[in-house]
C-alpha positions in Angstrom: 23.8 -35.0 -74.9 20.5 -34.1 -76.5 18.6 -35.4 -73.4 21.3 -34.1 -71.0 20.5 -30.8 -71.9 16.7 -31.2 -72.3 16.9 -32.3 -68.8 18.9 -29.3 -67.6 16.0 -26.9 -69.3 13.4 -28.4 -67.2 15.7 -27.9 -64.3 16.0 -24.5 -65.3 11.5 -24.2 -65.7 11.5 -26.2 -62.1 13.9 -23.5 -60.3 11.9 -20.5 -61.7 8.9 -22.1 -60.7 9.5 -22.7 -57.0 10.2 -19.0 -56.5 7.1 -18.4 -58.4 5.3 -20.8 -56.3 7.2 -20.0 -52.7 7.8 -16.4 -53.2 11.1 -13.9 -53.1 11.5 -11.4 -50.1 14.8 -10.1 -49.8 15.9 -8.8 -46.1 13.6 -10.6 -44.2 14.8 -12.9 -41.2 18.2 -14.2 -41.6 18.7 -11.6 -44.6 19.1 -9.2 -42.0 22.4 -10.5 -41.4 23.4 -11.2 -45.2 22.7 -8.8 -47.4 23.7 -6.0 -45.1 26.9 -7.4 -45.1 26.8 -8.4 -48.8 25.8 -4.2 -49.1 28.8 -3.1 -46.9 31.3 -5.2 -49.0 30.2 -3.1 -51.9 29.8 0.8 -50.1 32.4 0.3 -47.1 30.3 3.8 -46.0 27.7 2.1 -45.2 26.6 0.8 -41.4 29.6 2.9 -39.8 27.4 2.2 -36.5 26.8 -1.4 -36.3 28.3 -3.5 -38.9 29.4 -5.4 -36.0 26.3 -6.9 -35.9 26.3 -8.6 -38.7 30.0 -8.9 -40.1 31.6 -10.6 -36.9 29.1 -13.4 -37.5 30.3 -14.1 -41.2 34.1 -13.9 -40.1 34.2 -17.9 -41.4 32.5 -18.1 -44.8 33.2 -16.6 -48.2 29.6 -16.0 -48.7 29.5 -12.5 -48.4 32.8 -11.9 -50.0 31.3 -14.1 -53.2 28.7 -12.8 -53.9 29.1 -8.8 -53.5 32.9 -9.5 -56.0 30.4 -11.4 -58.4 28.0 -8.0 -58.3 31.0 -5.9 -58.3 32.4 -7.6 -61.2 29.7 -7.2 -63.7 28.5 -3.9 -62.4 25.1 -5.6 -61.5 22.4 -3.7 -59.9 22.8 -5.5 -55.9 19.0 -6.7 -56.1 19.5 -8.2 -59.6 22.8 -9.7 -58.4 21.2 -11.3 -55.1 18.0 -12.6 -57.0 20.0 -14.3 -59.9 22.2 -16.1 -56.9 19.1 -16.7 -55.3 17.8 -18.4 -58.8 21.5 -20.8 -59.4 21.0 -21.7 -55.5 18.0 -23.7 -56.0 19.1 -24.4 -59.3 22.3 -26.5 -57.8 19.7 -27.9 -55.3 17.1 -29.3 -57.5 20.5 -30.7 -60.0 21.7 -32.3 -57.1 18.6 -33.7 -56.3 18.0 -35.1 -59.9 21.5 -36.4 -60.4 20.7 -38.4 -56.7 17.4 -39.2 -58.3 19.2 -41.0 -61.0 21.4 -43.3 -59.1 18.1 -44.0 -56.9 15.7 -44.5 -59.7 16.1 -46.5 -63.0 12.5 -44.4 -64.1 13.0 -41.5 -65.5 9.0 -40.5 -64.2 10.5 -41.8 -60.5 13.4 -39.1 -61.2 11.1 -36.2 -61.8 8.8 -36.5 -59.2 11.6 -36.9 -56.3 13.0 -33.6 -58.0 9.3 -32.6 -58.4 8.5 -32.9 -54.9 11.9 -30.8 -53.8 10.7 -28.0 -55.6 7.1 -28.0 -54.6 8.1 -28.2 -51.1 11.2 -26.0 -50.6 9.2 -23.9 -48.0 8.2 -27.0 -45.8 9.4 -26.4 -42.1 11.8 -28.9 -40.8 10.7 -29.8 -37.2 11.5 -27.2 -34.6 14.4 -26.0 -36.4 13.2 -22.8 -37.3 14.1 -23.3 -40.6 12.6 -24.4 -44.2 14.0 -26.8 -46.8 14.8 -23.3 -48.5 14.1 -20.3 -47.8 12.4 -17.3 -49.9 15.2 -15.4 -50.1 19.2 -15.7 -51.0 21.1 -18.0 -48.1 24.1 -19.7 -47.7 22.3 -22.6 -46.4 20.5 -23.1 -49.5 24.0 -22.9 -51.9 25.9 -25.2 -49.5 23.3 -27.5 -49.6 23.3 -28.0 -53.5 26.7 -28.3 -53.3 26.5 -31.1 -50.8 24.2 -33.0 -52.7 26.8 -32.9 -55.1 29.0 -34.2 -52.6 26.7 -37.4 -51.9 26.8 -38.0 -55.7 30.5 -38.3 -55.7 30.3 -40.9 -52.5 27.5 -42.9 -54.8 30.1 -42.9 -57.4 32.9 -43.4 -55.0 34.8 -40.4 -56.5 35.8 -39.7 -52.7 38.3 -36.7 -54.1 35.9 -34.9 -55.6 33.3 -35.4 -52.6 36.1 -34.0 -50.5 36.6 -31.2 -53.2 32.4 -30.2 -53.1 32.8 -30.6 -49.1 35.3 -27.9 -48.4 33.3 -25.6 -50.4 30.4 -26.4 -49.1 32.4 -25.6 -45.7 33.8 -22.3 -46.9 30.1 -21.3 -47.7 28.3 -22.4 -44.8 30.3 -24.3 -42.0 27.8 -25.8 -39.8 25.4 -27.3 -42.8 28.6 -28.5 -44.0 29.4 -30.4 -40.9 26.2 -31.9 -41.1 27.0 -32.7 -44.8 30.6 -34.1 -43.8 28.6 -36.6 -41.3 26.3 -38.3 -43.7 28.8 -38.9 -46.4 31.1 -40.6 -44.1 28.0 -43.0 -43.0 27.3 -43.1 -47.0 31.0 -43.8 -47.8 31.7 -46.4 -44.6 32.2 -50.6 -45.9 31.2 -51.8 -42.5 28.2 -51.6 -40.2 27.9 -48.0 -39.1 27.3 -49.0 -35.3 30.6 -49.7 -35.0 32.3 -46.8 -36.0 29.8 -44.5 -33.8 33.2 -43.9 -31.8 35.4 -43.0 -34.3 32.6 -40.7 -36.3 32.0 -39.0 -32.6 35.6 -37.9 -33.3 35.3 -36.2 -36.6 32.5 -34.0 -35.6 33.3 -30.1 -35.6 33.7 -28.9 -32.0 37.1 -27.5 -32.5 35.3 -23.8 -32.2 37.1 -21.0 -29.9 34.7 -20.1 -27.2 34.3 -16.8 -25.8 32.8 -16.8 -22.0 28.9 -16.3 -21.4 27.4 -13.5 -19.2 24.2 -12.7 -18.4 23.4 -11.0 -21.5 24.5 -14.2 -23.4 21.9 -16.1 -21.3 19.0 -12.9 -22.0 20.1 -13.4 -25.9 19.9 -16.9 -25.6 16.5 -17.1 -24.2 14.8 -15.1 -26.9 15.8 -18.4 -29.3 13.3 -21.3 -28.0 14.7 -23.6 -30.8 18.0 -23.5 -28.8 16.1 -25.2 -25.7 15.0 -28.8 -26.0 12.4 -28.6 -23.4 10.7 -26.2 -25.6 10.0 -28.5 -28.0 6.1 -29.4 -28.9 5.0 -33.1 -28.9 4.5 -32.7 -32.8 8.0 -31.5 -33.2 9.3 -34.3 -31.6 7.5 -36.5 -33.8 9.0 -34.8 -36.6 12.4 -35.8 -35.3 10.9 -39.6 -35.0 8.6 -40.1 -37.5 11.0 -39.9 -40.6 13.3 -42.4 -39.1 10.6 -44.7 -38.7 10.1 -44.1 -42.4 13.4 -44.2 -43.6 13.7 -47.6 -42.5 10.4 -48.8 -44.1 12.1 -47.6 -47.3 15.0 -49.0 -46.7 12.9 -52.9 -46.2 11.0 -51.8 -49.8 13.8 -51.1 -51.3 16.1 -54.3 -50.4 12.4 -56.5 -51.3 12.9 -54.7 -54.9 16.2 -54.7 -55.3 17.2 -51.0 -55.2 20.3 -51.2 -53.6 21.1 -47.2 -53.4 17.8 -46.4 -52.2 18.9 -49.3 -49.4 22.2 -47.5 -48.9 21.2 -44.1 -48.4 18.1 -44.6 -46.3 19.7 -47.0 -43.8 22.9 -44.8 -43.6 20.5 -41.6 -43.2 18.7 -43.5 -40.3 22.9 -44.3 -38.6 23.2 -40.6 -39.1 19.7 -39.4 -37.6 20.7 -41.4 -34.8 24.1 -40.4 -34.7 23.4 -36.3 -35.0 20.4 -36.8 -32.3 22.7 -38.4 -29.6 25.2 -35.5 -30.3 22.7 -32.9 -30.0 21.5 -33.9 -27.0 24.5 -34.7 -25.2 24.8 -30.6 -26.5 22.0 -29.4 -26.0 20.9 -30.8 -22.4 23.5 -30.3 -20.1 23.9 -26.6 -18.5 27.9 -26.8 -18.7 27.7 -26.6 -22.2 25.1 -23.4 -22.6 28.5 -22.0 -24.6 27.3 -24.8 -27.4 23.9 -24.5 -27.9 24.3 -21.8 -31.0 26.1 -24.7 -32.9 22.2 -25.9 -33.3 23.0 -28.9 -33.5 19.4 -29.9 -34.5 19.6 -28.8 -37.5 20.7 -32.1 -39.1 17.5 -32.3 -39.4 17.9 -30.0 -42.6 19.6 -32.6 -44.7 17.7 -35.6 -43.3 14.4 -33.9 -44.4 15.6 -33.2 -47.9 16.9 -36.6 -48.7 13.9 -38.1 -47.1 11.7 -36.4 -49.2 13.4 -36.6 -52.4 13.4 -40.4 -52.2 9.8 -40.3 -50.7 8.7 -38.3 -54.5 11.0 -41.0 -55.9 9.5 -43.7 -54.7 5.8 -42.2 -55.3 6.7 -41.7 -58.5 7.3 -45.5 -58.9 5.0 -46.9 -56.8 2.0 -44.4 -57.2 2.3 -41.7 -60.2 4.2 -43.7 -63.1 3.0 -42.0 -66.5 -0.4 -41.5 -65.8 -1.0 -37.2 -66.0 -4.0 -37.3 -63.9 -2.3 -39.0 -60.9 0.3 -36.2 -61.4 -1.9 -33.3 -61.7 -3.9 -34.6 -58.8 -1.1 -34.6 -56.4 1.0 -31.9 -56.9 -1.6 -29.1 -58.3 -3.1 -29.0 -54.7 0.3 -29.9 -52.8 1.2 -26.1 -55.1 -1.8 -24.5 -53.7 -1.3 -25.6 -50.4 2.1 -24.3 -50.5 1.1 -21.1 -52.4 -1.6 -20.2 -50.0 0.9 -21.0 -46.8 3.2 -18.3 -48.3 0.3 -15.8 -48.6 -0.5 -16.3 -45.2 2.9 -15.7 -43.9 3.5 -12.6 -45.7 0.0 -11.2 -46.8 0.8 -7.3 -46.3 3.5 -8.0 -48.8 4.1 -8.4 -52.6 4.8 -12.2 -53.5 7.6 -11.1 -55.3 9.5 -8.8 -54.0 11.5 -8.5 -57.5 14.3 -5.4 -58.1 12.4 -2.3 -58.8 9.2 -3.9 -57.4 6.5 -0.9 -55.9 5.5 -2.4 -52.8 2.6 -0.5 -50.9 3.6 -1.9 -47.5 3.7 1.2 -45.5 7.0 -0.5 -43.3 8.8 -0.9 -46.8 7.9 2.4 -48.2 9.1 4.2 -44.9 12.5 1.9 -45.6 12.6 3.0 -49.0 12.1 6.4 -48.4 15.0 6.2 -45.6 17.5 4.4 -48.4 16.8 7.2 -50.7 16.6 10.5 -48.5 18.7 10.4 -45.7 22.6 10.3 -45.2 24.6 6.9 -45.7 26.1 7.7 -42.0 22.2 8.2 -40.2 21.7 6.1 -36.9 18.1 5.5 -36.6 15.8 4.1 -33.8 13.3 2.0 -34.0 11.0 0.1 -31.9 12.8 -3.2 -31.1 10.1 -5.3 -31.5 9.4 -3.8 -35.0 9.9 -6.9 -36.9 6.9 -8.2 -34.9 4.7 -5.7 -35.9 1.6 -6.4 -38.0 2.2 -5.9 -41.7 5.9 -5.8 -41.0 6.3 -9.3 -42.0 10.0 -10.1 -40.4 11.7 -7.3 -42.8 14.7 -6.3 -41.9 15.5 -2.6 -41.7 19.3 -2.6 -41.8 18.7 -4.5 -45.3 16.0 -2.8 -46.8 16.7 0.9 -45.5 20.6 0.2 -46.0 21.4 2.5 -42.8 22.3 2.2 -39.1 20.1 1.0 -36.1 19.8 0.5 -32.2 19.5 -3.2 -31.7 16.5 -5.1 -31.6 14.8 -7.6 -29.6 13.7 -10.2 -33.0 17.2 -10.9 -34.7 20.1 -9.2 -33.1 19.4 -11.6 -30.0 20.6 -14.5 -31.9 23.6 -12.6 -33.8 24.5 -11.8 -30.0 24.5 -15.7 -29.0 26.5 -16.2 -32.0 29.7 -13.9 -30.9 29.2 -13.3 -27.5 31.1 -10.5 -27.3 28.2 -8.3 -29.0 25.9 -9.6 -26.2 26.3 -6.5 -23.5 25.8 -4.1 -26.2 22.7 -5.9 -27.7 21.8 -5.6 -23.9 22.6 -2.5 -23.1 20.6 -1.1 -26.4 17.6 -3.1 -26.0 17.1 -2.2 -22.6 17.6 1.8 -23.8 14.9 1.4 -26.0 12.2 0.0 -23.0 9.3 1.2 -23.0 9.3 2.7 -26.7 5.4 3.1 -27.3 5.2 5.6 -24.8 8.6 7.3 -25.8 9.1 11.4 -25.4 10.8 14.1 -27.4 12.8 13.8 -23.8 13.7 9.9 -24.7 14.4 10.3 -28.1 17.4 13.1 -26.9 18.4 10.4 -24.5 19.0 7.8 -27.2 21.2 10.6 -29.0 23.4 11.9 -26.1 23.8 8.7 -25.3 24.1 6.1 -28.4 24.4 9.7 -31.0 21.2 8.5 -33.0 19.6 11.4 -35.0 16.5 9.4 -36.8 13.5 7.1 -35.7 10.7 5.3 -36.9 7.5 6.0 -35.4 4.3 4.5 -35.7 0.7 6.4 -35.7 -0.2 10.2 -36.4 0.4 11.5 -32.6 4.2 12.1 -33.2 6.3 14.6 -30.5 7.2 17.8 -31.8 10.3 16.8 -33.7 10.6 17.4 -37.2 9.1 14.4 -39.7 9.7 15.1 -43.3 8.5 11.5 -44.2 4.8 10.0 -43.0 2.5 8.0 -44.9 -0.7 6.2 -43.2 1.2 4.2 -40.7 4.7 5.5 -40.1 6.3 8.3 -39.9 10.0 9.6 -39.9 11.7 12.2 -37.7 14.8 13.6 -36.9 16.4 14.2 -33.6 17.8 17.7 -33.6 
């Protein structure tokens, strides 16, 4: 028990260090979808002009619903609430990843650098995915992946109940990782040779969704995503689909040479279900019939693939490579830190590392959003440019999030919420295409937007503003109202 909870403490040190190392930024990317909704769940006055935009999409996980009744409950500030979910998230991960660790590895040095290497590279991209290992802020990906982990535990242990148990809410949370999770634990649980239950696995994959019809401003959405379009793909992201199969099964032939039978097991069942996942996404993914499909993302199995393969790839480092020898450590993963560390600079430099509750950011994009959140009326319907998340120093922040008020759609993020539930698409449309031509925008246009869509705020960058009233500016941005 005594080592047990030692080992939980460094756990504990390991999570708090990877958001140290990778960063925190609330309401950036796909937190423009989640923590307005996670907001609106605790001030229902909030967003009265386009909650649609981000609480159709969440219609099939708890997510939301958890985590504003566990800020609700407590009375918690919403940023303290968000960042200590964001905190157990990776905790589950990298305790999922240790308790896999110790059915891989009898070392306990092998354990800690497979978890090790997790943490360090949480911010890794996964092939042309679009996504990380984890992300730098609060996601549902990120909790029902820990969760899953603990799922693949239970198969190792063949405590199948309780692997169903951590499955459905893993599902609850996050429905598509879950699928993915579903997948490998039946390849992970199966007695026989995986090739020959291909058929019967095809059958338990989830494509019992209801479809809504495409239009045309489905396919305009769907265009903005390249990650959605195989052809897209670079030659280097196609070797990331490739390369860690190739991998996997050298593991797999070091591990049956030594005797590690669940290393065996889970890298030749990861390599079934690599296979497996890839022939589904493509038979997706390719054909135009099925454009209605392509949102699924089916390539996003990659998530889980990656994970595993670089948890055992730590593990087996750590073996092979690190043992107990400090220097070896210190000389691998003190400039793997930096690396990462500097990578997350890089991507948001205009930007405090962490973006902690109560944080003073001098970003002049967040200061305008702050300003908004604190001076203008919970019902306001603001404009901005629709490319705005693009700008320089922006930094992928999202202004329903931050600013905690109504806007036009944009051309960055409400695209792929519009391929999502098709039925948002004309309006996404419709209000991108109202917004053309915004750099050169009139007092004229700006009474347009409000006759026609009833805004009564917009962002503006530079000094040369139209003669409208602005009662915020600071050295970039400035913020009027329509009268």
């Amino acid at each position: 028990m005594k080592n047990y909870s030692k080992s939980l403490g460094i756990l504990l040190l390991l999570a708090a260090f990877a958001i140290l190392l990778h960063g925190y930024h609330p309401g950036v990317e796909d937190d423009g979808v989640y923590l307005p909704a996670i907001k609106r769940h605790l001030n229902p006055q909030l967003y009265p002009h386009d909650f649609e935009f981000f609480t159709l999409q969440l219609q099939a996980t708890v997510f939301d619903k958890l985590i504003a009744g566990s800020i609700r409950l407590p009375h918690l500030p919403v940023g303290v609430g968000v960042l200590l979910w964001h905190f157990v998230s990776i905790f589950l991960l990298l305790w999922g990843s240790w308790q896999i660790s110790r059915r891989c590895f009898d070392e306990p040095y092998a354990q800690w650098a497979a978890v090790s290497t997790v943490a360090v590279l949480l911010t890794m991209p996964v092939a042309g995915t679009a996504l990380y290992l984890g992300d730098q802020y609060l996601h549902p990906r990120l909790l029902a992946t820990g969760v899953i982990l603990g799922a693949i535990v239970a198969i190792l242990d063949r405590k199948y109940l309780l692997a169903a148990i951590y499955l459905a809410i893993a599902f609850v949370i996050h429905p598509l990782m879950a699928s993915f999770g579903i997948s490998y634990c039946i390849f992970l649980a199966w007695k026989e040779r995986p090739r020959a239950n291909v058929r019967l696995l095809a059958l338990l994959f989830p494509l019992g969704w209801i479809f809504e019809p495409t239009s045309d401003a489905w396919r305009a959405a769907a265009l903005t995503r390249d990650y959605y379009f195989l052809s897209n793909w670079q030659w280097y992201e196609w070797l990331g689909v490739f390369a860690p199969l190739i991998l996997l099964w050298w593991f797999r032939q070091l591990a049956t040479l030594n005797g590690s039978t669940v290393v065996a097991q889970m890298t030749s069942r990861l390599v079934w279900y690599g296979l497996f996942q890839l022939a589904v996404a493509l038979i997706i993914m390719l054909p135009a019939s099925l454009e209605r499909l392509k949102p699924l993302q089916p390539m996003r199995y990659l998530h889980l693939l990656y994970l595993i393969f670089v948890l055992i790839s730590g593990g087996l480092i750590g073996r092979h490579i690190l043992r107990k020898h400090i220097v070896r450590w210190v000389l691998l993963f003190v400039p793997l830190s930096l690396a990462m560390f500097y990578a997350q600079r890089q991507t948001f430099p205009a930007s405090p590392h962490l973006e902690l509750p109560g944080t003073v950011s001098h970003n002049p994009w967040l200061e305008a959003f702050d300003w908004i959140r604190q001076n203008t009326p919970p019902d306001s319907y603001f404009a901005l440019d629709p490319y705005y998340m693009e700008r320089r120093g922006e930094e992928f922040h999202s202004f329903r999030a931050l600013a905690e008020r109504s806007a036009l759609a944009d051309y960055v993020k409400d695209p792929s919420v519009a391929t999502q539930v098709p039925r948002l698409a004309p309006r996404w449309l419709e209000e991108v295409k109202a917004q053309e031509g915004w750099p050169h925008f009139q007092t004229s246009d700006f009474q347009r937007l409000k006759n026609r869509f009833g805004v009564d705020w917009v962002v503006l960058e530079g000094n040369a503003a139209p003669a409208m009233d602005c009662p915020y500016h600071n050295e970039l941005l400035r913020v009027c109202r329509i009268e």
